[in-house]
C-alpha positions as CSV (number, residue, x, y, z in Angstrom):
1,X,58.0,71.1,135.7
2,X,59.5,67.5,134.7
3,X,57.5,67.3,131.8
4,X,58.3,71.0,130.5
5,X,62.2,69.9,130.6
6,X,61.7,66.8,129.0
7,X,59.7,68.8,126.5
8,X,62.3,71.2,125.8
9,X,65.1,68.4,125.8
10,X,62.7,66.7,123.1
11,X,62.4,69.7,121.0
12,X,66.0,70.2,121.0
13,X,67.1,66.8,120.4
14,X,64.9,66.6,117.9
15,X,65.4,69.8,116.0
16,X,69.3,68.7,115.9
17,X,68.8,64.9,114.8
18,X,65.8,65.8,112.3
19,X,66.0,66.7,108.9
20,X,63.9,70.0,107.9
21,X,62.0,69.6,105.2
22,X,61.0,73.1,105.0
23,X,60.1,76.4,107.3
24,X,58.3,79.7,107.2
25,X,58.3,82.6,109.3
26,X,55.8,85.3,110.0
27,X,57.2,88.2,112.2
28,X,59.1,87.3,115.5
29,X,56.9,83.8,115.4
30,X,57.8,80.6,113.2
31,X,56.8,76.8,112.0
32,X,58.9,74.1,110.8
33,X,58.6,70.8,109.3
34,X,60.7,68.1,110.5
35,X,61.2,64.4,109.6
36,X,62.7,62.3,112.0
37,X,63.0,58.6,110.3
38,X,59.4,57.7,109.4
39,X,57.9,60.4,111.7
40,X,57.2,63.9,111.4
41,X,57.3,66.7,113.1
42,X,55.0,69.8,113.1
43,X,56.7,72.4,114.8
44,X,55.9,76.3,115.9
45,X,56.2,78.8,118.5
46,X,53.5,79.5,120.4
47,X,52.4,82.9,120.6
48,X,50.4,82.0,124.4
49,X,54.7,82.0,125.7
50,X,56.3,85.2,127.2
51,X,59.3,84.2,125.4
52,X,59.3,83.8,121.6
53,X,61.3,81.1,121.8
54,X,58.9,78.8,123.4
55,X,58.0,75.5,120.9
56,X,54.9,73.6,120.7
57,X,55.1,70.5,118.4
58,X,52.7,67.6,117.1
59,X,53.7,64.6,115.0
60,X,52.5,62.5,112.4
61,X,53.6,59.6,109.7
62,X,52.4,60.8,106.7
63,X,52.9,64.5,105.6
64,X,51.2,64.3,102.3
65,X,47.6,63.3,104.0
66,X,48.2,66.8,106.7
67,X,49.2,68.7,103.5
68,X,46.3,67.7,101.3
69,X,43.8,68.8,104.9
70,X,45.2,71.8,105.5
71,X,45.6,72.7,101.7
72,X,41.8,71.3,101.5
73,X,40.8,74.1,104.2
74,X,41.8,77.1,102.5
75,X,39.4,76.4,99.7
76,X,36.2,76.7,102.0
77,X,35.0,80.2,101.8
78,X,33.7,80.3,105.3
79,X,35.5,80.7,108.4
80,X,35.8,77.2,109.9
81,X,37.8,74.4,111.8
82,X,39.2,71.6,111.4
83,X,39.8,69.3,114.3
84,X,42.2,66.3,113.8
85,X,43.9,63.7,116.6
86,X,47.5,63.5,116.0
87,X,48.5,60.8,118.1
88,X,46.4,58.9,120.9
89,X,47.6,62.3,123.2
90,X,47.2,65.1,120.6
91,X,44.3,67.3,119.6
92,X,45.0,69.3,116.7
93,X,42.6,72.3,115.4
94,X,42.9,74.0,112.8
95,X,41.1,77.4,112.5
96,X,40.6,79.1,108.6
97,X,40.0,82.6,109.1
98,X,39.7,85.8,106.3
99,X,41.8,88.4,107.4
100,X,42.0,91.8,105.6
101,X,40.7,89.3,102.5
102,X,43.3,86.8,103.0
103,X,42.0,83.0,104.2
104,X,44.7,82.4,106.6
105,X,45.3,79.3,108.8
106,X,45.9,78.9,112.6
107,X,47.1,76.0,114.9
108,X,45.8,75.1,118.3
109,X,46.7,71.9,120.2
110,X,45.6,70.2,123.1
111,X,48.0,67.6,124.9
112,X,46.0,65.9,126.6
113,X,48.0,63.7,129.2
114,X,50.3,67.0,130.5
115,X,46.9,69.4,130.0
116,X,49.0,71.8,127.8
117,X,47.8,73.9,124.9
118,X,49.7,75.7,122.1
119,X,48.7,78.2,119.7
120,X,50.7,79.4,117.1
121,X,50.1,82.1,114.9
122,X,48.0,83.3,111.5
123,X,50.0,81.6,108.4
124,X,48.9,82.1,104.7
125,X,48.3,79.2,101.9
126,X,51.8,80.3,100.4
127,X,53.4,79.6,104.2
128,X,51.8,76.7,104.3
129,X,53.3,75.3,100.7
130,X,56.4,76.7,101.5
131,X,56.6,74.6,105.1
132,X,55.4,71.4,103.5
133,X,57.9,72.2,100.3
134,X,56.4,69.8,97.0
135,X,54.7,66.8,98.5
């Protein structure tokens, strides 16, 4: 329970003190992009919540590297995933899927010290640019 509020004072705090770089929205569910000095923050709600308001979020230092994977991903023709470790916590999978001919993308992450996992939901190559703006 502790660690939910903190989570949720974290999200906050850090949606109001970060600087967006870019968002993109896809029904009721969204991701954002956030840099908080040399840090950034990946963003989304998570569609495994009863409330749409619900936020996962994973962090990172250099947004050009987690642009160039995911972009890198949509060009495999195969449904596949792409697992990468965020921080020393974090486990971060992406899963490329077709859909109705579309390659979308999917984000799934594991928290490892609070045993949490996040979902968010199917984004398209042209959400994804749109997020990470021109890196």
């Amino acid at each position: 329970m502790r660690i939910n509020v903190f989570l949720c004072l974290f999200l906050i705090s850090s949606t109001l003190f970060g600087q967006e770089i870019g968002s993109a929205k896809n029904g009721s569910h969204s991701i954002k992009l956030l840099k908080s000095d040399n840090l950034f923050s990946f963003v989304y709600s998570d569609i495994n919540c009863e409330t749409q308001t619900t936020q996962n979020s994973f962090y990172f230092k250099n947004k050009e590297t987690v642009y160039a994977l995911i972009m890198d991903g949509f060009k495999n023709v195969n449904n596949h995933q792409m697992i990468i470790q965020a921080n020393n916590d974090t486990i971060v999978k992406f899963e490329f899927s077709n859909i109705k001919g579309q390659k979308m993308v999917k984000i799934r992450q594991n928290n490892l010290p609070s045993n949490t996992f996040g979902s968010s939901t199917f984004f398209s190559k042209e959400e994804i640019h749109q997020l990470f703006g021109n890196p």
